[in-house]
N, C-alpha and C positions, 0 to 999 in steps of 0.2 A: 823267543818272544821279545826279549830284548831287544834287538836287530830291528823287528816288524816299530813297535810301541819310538824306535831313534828315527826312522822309515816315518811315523804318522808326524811326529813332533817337527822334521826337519821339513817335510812337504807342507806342514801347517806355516814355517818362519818362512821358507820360501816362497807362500801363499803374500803373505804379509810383507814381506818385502817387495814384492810385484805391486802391490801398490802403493807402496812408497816408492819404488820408482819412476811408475806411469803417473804418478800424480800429475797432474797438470798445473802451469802455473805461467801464466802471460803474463809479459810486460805492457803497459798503457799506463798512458799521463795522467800526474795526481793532477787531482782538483780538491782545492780545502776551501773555495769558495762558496756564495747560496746560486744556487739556481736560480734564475730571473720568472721563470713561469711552470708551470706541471698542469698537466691539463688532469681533471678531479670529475666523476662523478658522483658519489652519493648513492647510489644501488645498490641494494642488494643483490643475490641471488635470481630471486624473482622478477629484480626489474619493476619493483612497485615501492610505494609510500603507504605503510598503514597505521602507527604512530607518529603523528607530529613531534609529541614530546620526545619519545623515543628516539626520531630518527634526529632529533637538534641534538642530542647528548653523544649520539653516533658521530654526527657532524664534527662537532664538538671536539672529541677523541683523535678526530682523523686531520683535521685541520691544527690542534697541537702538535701532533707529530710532525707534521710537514712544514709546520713553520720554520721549525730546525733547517730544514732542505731546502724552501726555497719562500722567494717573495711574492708571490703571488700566482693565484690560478686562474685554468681557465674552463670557463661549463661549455656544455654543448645544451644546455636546455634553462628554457626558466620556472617550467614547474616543474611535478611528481619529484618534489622534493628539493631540488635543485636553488627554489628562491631561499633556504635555510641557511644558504653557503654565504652569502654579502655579509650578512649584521654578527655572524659567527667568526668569518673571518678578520673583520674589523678589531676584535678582539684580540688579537693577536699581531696586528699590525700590519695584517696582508692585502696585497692587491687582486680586484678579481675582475676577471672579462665575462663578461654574461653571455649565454649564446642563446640564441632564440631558434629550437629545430623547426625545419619548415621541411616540409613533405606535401601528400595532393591532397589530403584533409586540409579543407578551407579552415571550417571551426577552429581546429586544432591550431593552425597557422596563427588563425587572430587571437587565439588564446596567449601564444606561445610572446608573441609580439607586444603584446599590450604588458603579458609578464614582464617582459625583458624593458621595456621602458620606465613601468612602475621602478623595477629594482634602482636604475641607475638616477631616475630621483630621488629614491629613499633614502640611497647608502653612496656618501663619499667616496668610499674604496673602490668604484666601481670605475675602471679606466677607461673600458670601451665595450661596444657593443658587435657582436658577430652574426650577423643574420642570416642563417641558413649552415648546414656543412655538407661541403662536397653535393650541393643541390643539382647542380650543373651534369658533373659526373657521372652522379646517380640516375640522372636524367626524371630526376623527379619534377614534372612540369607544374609551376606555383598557376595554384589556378586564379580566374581572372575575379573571382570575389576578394581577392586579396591585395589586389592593385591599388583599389581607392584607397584616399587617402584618409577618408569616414568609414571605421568597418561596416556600422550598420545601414549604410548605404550603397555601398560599394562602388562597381564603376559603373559611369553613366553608359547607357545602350551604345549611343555615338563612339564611344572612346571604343569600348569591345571594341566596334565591329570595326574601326580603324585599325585595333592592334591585329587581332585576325586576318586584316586585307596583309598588311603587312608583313604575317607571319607566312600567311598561304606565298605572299610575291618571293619570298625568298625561298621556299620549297619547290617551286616551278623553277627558279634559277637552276636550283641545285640541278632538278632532274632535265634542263636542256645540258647539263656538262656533257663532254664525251664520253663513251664506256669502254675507256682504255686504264691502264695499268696505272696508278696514281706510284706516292713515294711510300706509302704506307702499305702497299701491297693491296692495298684494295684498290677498284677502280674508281676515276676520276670521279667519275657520278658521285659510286656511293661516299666517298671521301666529303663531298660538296654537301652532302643528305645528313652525314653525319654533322655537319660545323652546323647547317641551317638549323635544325632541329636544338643543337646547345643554343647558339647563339638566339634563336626565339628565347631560350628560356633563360639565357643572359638578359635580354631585355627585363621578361619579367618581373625577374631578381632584383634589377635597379631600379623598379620601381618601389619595392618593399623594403631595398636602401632606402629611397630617397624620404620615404612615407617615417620611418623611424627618424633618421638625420634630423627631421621637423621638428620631431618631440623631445630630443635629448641633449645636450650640451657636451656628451662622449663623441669622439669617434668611431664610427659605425663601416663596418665592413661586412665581407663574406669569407667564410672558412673553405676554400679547392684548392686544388692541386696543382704546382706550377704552372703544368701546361695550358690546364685553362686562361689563366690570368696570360700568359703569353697568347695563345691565339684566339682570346676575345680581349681587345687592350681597354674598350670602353666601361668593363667592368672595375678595371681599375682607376680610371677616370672617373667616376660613379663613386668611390669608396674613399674612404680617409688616409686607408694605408691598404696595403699587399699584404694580406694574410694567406701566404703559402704551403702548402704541402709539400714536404719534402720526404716520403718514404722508401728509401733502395732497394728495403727485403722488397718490396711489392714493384720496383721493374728488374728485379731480378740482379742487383749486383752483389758482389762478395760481401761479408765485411770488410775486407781492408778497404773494398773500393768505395763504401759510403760515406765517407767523411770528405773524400775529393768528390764525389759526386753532388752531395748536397754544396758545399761552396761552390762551385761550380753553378750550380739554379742558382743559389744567391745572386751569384756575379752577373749574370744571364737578366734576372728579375732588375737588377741593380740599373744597369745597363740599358734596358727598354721602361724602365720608365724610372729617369734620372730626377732626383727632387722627392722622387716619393718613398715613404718611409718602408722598408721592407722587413716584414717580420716572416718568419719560418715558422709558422704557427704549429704544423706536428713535425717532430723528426723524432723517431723512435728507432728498437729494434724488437723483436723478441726473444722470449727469453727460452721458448718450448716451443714444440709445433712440426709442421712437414718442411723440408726444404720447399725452395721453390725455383728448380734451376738452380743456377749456382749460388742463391742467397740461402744459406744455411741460420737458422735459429740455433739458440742456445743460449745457456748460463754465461757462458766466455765469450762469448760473441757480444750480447747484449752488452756487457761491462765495457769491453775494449772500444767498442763503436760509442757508445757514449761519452765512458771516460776523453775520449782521444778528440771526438765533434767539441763538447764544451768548452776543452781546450784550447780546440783551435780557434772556434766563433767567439770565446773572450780577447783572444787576439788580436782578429782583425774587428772587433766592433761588430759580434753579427748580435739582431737581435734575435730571440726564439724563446719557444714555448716546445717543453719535452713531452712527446704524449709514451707513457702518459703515469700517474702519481701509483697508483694502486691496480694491481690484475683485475680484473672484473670478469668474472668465471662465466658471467649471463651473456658473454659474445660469444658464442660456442657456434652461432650462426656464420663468424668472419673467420669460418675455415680451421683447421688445427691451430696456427697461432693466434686468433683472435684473444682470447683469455690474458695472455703472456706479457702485454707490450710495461706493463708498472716495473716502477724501480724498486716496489717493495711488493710481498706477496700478499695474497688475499686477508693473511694475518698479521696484517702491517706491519713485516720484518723487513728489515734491506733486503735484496737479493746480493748483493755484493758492496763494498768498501770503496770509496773513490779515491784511497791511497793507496801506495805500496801493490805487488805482482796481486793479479787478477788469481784468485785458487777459488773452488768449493768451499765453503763454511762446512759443508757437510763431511764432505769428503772421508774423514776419518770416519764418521758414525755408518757410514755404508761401508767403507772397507773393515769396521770390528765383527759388522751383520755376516758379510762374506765369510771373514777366518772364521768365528764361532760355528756356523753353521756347516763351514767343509771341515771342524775337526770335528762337529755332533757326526756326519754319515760319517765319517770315517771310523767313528769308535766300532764298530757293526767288525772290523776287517779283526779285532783282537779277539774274535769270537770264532776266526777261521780256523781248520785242525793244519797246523804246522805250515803255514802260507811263508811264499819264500818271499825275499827282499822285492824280489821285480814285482812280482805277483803285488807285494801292499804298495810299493809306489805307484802301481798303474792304478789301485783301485782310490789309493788317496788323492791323489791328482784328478782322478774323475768326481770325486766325492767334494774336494775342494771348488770345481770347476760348477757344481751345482749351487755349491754355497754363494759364489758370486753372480750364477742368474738368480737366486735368490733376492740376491743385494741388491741387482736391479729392479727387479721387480720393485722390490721394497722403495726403492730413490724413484721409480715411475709412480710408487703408489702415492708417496707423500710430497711431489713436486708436479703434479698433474691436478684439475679439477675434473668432474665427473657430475654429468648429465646422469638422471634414472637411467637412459639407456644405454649410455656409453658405460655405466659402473655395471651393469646387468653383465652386459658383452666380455665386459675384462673378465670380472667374477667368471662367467662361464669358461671362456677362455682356458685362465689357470686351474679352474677345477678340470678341465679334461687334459691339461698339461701335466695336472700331477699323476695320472698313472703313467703319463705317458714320460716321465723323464724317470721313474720306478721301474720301464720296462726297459730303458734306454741302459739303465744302471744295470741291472740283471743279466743284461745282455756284453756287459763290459767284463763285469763281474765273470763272466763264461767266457767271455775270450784271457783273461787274466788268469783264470786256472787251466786253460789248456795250453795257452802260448809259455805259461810263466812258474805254473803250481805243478806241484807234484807229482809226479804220474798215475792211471790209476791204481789203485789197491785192494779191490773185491770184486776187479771184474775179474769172470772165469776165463783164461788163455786154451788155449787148442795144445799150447808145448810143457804145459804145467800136470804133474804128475800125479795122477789122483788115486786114491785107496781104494781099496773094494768097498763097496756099499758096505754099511753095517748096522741097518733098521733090524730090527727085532731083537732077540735075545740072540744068538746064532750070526755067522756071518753069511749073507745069501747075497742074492740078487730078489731084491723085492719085486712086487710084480706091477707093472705099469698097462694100464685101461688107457688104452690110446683111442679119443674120442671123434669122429669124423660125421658133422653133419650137413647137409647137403638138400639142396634145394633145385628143384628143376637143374640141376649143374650136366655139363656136356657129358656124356657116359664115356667116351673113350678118358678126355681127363680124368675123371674119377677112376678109372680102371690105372689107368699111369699111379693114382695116390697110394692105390690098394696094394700094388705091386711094389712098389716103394716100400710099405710095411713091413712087406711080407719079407724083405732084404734086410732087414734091421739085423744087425749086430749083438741080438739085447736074448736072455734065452729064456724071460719071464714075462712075458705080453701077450695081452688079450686086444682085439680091433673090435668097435665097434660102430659099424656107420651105419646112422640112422638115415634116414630119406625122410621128409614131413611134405604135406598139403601137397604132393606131387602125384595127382591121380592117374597124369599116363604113366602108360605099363612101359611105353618106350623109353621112359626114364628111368623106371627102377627095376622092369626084372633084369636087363640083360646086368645091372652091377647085384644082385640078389643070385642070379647065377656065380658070378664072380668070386663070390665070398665064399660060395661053397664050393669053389673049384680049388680053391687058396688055403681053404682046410681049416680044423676047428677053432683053430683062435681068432678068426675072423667071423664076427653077429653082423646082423642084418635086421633091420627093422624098418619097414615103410611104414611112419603111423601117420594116421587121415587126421583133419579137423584138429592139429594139433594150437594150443593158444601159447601166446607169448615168446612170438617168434623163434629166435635159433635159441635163447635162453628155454623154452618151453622143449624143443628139439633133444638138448643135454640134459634134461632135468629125465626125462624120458630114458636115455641115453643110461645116467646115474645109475635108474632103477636094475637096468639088465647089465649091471657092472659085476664083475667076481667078486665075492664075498671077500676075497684074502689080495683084493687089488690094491693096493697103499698110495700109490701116485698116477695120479690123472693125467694122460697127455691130452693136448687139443691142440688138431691141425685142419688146415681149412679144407674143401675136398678138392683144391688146384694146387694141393702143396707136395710137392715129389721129395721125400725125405731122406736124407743120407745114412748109409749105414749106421756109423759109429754115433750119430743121436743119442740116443740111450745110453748106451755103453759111458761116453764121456759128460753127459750131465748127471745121470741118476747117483754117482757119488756122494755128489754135492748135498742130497740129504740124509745121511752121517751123523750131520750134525742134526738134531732133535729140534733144532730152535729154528730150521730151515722151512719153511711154507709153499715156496715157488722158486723157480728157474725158469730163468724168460732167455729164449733165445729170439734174435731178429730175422727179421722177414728178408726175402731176397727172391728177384723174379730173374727166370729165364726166357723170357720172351723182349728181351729190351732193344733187341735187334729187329723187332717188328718193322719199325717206323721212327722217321727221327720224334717225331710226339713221343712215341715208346721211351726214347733212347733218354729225354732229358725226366719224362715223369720216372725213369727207375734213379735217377741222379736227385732226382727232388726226395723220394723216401730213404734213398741211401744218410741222408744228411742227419734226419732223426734217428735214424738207429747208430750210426757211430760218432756221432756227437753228443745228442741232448741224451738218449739214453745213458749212456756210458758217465758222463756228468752225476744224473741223477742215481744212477746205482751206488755212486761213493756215500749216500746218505740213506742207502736204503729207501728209495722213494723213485723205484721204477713205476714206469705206467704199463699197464700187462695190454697187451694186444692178442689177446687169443691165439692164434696158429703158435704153432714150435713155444707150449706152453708146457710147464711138467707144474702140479700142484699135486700137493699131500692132502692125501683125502681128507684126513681128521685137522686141517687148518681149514677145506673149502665146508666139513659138517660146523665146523665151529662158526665161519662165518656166515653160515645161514643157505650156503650153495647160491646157487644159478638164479637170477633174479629178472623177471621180465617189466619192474618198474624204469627201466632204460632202454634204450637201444643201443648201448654199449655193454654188453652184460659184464663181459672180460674185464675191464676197465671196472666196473665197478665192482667185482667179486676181489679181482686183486686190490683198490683199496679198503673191503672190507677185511681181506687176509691181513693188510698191512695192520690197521685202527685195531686188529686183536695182540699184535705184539709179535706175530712172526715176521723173520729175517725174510729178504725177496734176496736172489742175485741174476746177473745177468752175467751175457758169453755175449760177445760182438763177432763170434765165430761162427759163419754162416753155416748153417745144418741141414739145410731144404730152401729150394726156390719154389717159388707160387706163380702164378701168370700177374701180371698189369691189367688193372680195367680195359674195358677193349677200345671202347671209345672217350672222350674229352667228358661226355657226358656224362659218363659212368666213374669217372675220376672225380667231377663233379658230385654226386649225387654219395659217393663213397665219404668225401670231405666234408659232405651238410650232416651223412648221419654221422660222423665221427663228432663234428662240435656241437650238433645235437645231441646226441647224447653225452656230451660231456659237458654241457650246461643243465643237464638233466642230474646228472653228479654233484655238480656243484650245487643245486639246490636241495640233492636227498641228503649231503654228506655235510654240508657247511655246520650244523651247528657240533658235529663229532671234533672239529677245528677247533672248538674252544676248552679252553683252560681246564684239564682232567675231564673233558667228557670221553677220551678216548686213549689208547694209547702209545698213539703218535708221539712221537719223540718234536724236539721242537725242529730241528732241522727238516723233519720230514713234514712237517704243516710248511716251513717255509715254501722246501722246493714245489710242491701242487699247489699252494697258494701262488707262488711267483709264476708258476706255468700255466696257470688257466689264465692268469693277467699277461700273460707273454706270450698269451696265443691267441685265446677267444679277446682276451681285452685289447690286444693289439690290433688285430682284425678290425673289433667292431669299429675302436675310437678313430681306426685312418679313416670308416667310410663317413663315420658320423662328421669329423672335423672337415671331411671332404665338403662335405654335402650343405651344413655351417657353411665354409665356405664361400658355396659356391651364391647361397642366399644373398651373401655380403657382398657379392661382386655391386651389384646396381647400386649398394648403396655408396661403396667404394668408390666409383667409374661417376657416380654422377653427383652425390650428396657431400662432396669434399671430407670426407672422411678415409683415412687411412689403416690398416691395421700396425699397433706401434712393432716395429721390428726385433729387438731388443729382447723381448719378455713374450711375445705370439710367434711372430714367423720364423726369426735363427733358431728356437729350442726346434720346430717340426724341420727343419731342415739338418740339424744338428743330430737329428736322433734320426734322422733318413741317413745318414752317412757313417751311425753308428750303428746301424742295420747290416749297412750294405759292407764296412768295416767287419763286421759280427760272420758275416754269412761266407765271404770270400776267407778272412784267415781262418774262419774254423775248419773250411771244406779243404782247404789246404794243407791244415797239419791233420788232419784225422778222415777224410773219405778219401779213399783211392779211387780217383775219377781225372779225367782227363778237363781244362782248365774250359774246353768245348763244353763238354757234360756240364761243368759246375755251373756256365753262364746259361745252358738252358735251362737246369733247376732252380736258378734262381726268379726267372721267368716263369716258370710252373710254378715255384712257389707262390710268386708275388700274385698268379693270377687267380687264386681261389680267393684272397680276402672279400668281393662280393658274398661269394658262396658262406663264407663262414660267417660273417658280420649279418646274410638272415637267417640262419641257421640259428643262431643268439638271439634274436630279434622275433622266433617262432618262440625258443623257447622262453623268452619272458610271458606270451603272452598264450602259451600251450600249455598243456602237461604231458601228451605222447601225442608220437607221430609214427605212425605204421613203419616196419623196419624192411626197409629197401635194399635189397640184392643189389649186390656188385656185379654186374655181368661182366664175365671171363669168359675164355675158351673159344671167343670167337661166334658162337652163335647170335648174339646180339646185333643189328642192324643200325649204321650210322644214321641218326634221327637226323630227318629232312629241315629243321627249324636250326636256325643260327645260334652256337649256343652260347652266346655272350652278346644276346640283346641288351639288356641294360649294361652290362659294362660296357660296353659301347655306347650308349646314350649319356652314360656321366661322363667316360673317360673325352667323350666330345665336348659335353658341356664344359669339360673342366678348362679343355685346351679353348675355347671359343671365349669362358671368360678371360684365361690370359691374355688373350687377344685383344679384346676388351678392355682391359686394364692399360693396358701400353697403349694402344692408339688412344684411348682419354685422358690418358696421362701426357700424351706428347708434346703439350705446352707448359704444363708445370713440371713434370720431369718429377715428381716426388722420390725418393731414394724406395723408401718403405712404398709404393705401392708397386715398383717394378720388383720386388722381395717376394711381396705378396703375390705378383703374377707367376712369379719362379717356384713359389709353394704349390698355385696351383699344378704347373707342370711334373712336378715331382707328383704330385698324387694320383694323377691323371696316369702313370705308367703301372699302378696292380690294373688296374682295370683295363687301359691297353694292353697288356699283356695275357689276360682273357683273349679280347680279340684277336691277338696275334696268335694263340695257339688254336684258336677256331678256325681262323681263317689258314692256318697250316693244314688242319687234321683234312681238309679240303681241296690240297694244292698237290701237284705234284713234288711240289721237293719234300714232300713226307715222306716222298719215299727214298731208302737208301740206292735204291740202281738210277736215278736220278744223278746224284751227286756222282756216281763213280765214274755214270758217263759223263759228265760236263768236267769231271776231272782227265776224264781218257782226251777228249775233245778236244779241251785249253791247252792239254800236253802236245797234239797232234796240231794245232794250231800255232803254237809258238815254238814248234819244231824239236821238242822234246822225246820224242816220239814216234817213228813212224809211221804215217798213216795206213793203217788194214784196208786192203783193197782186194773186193773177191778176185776169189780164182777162175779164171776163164775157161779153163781146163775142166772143172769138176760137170760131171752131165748133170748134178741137181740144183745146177746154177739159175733162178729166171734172168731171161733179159729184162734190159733196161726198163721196157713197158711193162712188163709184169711188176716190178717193183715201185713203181710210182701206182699202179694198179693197189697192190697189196696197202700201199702206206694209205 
């Protein structure tokens, strides 16, 4: 234990030392000077003004802080709060630019204007006036009641219908252009439609310049984007100065590349209109959000692009305005980074320092979350029975690796803002992530003890040398009621079972097959003869109208047992059983404390068909893996056939119960919850047949997690603290198993399906899933599945590396099947109990049997499609993530299809393959080609054989 406890401590320093050596920590230019301008709203959340007082003392707060930062600001509005900012600021000795928002609400316009003039007469500090932002761009057309120079008059009819002439004469230019390929990749025309259409509303914009200019003794300008003010020049003619936009994330350049890119406009702006005063009115970065292309947001990013712009633009003399002072969480509309672009956050802290290397402030406090948390799971491993060194490094290292999506999560929860519905979405998110990294974990945890732990310890071996039975007072051979019930089952396999029996090794056994609800006589006399040809230890009972399926069958069964019978066998009626059965389990209870002996299932038909060949590869995996696992703790799951139980554990737990359609399953955990010992043998003792068709593999897999959600709801409160007496290990392993089967199942289709919702909103509503803390953990635990399934099949099923990749395919493709199977029973209490057809009588159903998984597994692939082609302009990182999620989810449900569309093909079949192997050999000259004998007289000619084909 020493070893393990040096093992947790040393992966915990090594945890912590990983981030202190990832830390991150960039160089960029101090600055210990004041900012010359920071663009300031006043908003709340809401995006409204509902205390005056209130929101001036708000003001107030935020405009002290900033004073420290910089010389003055600049609004984008004059009211809903906004006019509080002049006579507030003056206090402090700052400068402010007033912006008056204009949009196509006329009202609103002459509101907004008439604001913005009041202020710059009331208040000194008012430098200049900005009329309008990004109007142009926006293409928000200023209507023509805004024109006059009198609001309450407006413009005279004549003037309309002049600027109208003139607006329509330049629309008709545009549309005689040619409709050839322009430089912008549109064609000429529409290039010409595009300028006419600004340029109209460049017009007029200079007139709601010009209408201001009158009334105020500021410089009065408009707030767009480079390009505008380059190709419409009269709008800078028109204004006092060049109030330009300079934004890189948003045409897409690096950080490094925005600090020469904006100089660069500067120079350009400088250049085309020389004399006139150039100001950079936004130049931001952010600080959180989606890429876009190669312009990547961030905490380090944001710092360096600024820090390194200011420095430069002190330099050469640029003037600028930083957008912007504070996050404002109510842009949630301007895409992921909308919110992010302030130098401080919503709770007016810095985001970063403007001396010395650019680091996280936080940094430590999320790397103590991470360590704390991977040594909390890790403490779980000094609880293992003698875990070797590999064994606790692999589990602390995964335990650790949790603790740091933890940390993430934690650094997205508290450096993000949240929308009701974006908090909703996360929230749900992480609650279905948490089973899902508890099943990711269980599943490490089971590779960790068979790649790395122990070997087993109480499974029963075939070469281990066992005592004679010693039940009763006396040493015997006690006597085993070997139970066999049967339903409509093919009479020759049943005759194969019986015959089976009747070879057993064992010299104290009674057989008793029942027949139930089987009225023809072609089903039960000719095996009613059988038993009496096989002699007296072989019973026979056909009972009519019997209730509660195969559990009501057995209970029947019970009654016509031998008084002096001690141990119960149950085998299915397709299970051909080997001699020494008996002989080599019935030892095992000896011991007094013994209840059950589960040996596993095994079919001899798996050479059917290659569907055969991969679904006996998919059951091989549970019985010499998870079985054999869960026997080290006593917390086998009993599956009826090649079952031995001691009578006086199945009286004590109450016998054969038809509250489930899992009887087996729930009789042995009632044997368990009474305190008897279960073991298992991985030592095959009998094969049984494979369902016969896909559908019947199907229909086998609904009632198994049907009825074992049926368990979980009769047995769940027996799980708690002294209600039973489970041991604690054994509440774990059935707790971790129903969550590692029925919960794994359901949560892929349900997150599938989640998903698949969020595609539209994904694709069209600028919203991303974040990668980090949603889509790497489901991908991360897809590879620790698929990790999970391949090493385990490897060190523990003896299967060919062919076989293991079809069972994995047969596995993956029942999660439909099982996720409604859960989904009935939430909303069920019983479901009629459905025969496994064997034996071949059963008829391949005409209906496709992976309709819906086929309908999702398309939708799934159609959204990723989806996803990428609307992403192909902005390139986001996390939304080509989130289409790669979809794809991975989309393959259990493919994989439905694909064994559908097998069980239907001819390469289902194995003379298939062996001819296209004899062929390829005979082709590629491996081979001699078989060419008939001309000589034979039962040869046909040539037209005979084209005949025949």
């Amino acid at each position: 234990m020493r070893a393990v406890v040096a093992v947790l401590l040393l992966v915990t320093a090594a945890h912590a030392a990983l981030w202190g050596l990832f830390q991150e920590k960039q160089p960029a230019s101090d600055f210990r000077g004041t900012l010359p301008s920071l663009s300031y709203a006043p908003f709340e959340s809401g995006h409204t003004v509902a205390d005056v007082a209130a929101d001036t003392e708000k003001v107030r707060t935020d405009l002290r802080k900033l004073s420290t930062l910089t010389k003055a600001v600049r609004l984008y509005s004059s009211t809903e709060g906004n006019e509080l900012v002049p006579p507030v600021a003056a206090e402090f000795g700052m400068k402010v630019t007033v912006g008056a928002w204009i949009d196509k609400d006329a009202n609103r316009n002459n509101r907004e204007i008439e604001a913005a003039i009041n202020l710059a007469k009331r208040n000194s500090n008012v430098i200049g006036i900005v009329v309008g932002n990004e109007t142009v761009f926006r293409g928000e057309q200023v209507p023509l009641e805004n024109l006059g120079s009198v609001p309450e008059i407006g413009v005279p009819p004549e003037e309309s219908e002049r600027i109208l002439r003139e607006e329509a004469q330049r629309l008709h230019d545009a549309e005689m252009q040619p409709d050839e390929n322009g430089s912008s990749g549109l064609s000429k025309r529409a290039e010409a439609i595009k300028w006419a259409v600004a340029e109209n509303n460049v017009h007029r914009l200079i007139k709601m310049i010009q209408r201001v200019k009158k009334s105020v003794n500021v410089p009065v300008t408009t707030g767009e984007i480079w390009n505008i003010w380059r190709d419409h020049p009269q709008l800078a003619n028109s204004s006092d100065f060049v109030a330009a936009h300079v934004l890189p994330y948003w045409e897409n350049f690096t950080d490094k590349q925005a600090v020469d890119q904006a100089v660069d406009r500067y120079n350009l702006l400088r250049d085309s209109f020389p004399g006139k005063r150039i100001l950079i009115a936004e130049f931001g970065w952010p600080s959180q959000g989606y890429n876009l292309r190669s312009a990547v947001p961030g905490p380090f990013q944001q710092a360096t692009v600024l820090r390194n712009f200011v420095t430069r633009a002190e330099a050469i003399g640029m003037d600028y305005n930083i957008v912007e002072a504070i996050d404002q969480p109510w842009k949630f509309f301007e895409g992921g980074v909308g919110p992010y672009w302030g130098i401080l956050n919503a709770d007016r802290e810095p985001k970063f320092a403007w001396t010395g290397p650019v680091t996280d402030p936080n940094y430590w406090k999320i790397a103590l979350v991470a360590v704390l948390v991977g040594l909390f799971m890790s403490l779980p491993i000094l609880r293992l029975d003698q875990p070797t060194v590999m064994q606790a490094l692999l589990l602390s290292a995964a335990a650790n690796g949790v603790g740091a999506w933890v940390a993430t999560v934690f650094s997205y929860w508290t450096t993000h803002y949240f929308v009701w519905g974006s908090a909703f979405a996360l929230s749900l998110g992480l609650v279905l992530l948490v089973p899902l990294v508890l099943i990711a974990m269980a599943r490490i945890e089971e590779i960790a003890a068979v790649a790395f732990g122990r070997g087993p310890r109480r499974l029963i071996g075939k070469s281990e040398p066992l005592a004679p039975a010693t039940i009763g007072e006396n040493v015997k051979f006690p006597k085993v009621s070997i139970h066999i019930p049967a339903y409509f089952e093919p009479v020759e396999m049943l005759k194969q079972t019986l015959d089976a029996v009747s070879r057993l090794d064992y010299p104290n056994f009674e057989c008793v097959c029942i027949i139930n609800n089987t009225p023809d006589p072609d089903f039960w006399r000719p095996i009613q003869d059988h038993c009496r040809l096989l002699g007296e230890r072989f019973k026979f009972i056909n009972a009519e109208k019997v209730q509660g399926f195969k559990a009501g069958a057995l209970r029947i069964a019970m009654d016509r047992t031998a008084a002096d019978a001690e141990i119960i066998g149950i085998i299915d009626a397709d299970y051909v059983v080997h001699p020494d059965w008996l002989k080599d389990l019935v030892p095992a209870f000896a011991d007094p404390r013994v209840g059950l002996v589960q040996a596993p299932q095994e079919h001899r038909d798996g050479d059917r068909s290659l569907m055969h060949y991969i679904m006996n590869g998919e059951y091989a995996g549970f019985f010499d893996i998870g079985m054999v696992q869960r026997n080290e703790f006593n917390a086998i799951i009993v599956h009826g056939t090649m079952c031995l139980i001691r009578r006086a554990a199945m009286d004590k737990a109450g016998g054969w119960s038809s509250d489930t359609i899992c009887e087996d399953t729930d009789l042995g955990l009632s044997i368990q919850q009474q305190g008897w010992l279960t073991h298992y043998t991985n030592v095959r003792y009998g094969e049984g047949l494979l369902p016969d068709t896909y559908e019947a593999f199907k229909k086998q897999r609904h009632r198994w997690a049907y009825g074992g959600f049926q368990i979980v709801k009769k047995h769940w409160r027996r799980f708690l603290p002294g209600a039973s007496r489970l041991t604690p290990d054994q509440r774990r392993e059935f707790s971790l198993g129903w969550l590692n089967w029925l919960g794994a199942e359901s949560l892929g289709v349900v997150v599938a399906i989640l998903n698949l919702i969020w595609v539209p909103i994904v694709a069209f509503a600028d919203i991303a899933i974040p990668d980090k803390i949603l889509t790497l953990p489901i991908i991360a635990s897809f590879i620790v599945s698929l990790v999970h399934f391949v090493a385990l099949y490897r060190l523990r099923v003896n299967i060919k590396a062919g076989q293991m990749l079809g069972a994995m395919i047969a596995a993956m493709s029942v999660q439909w099947t099982v996720s409604r199977a859960v989904a009935q029973g939430l909303i069920t209490e019983h479901l009629a109990f459905a025969r496994t057809s064997k034996g071949g009588l059963s008829r391949m159903s005409i209906e496709f049997q992976a309709f819906w998984e086929a309908v999702i597994g398309v939708l799934l692939l159609i959204g990723a499609v989806v996803l990428v082609v609307t992403n192909g302009y902005k390139q986001v990182r996390e939304i080509y993530i989130f289409a790669g999620v979809l794809v991975l989810q989309s393959l259990p449900f493919l994989a439905a299809v694909s064994i559908a569309i097998l069980e239907n093909s001819r390469i289902n079949e194995f003379a298939f393959w062996r001819n296209s192997a004899i062929r390829t050999a005979e082709l590629i000259g491996l081979r001699p080609v078989s060419l008939p004998s001309v000589a034979a007289p039962s040869q046909p000619v040539g037209s005979e054989i084209r005949r025949d084909n």
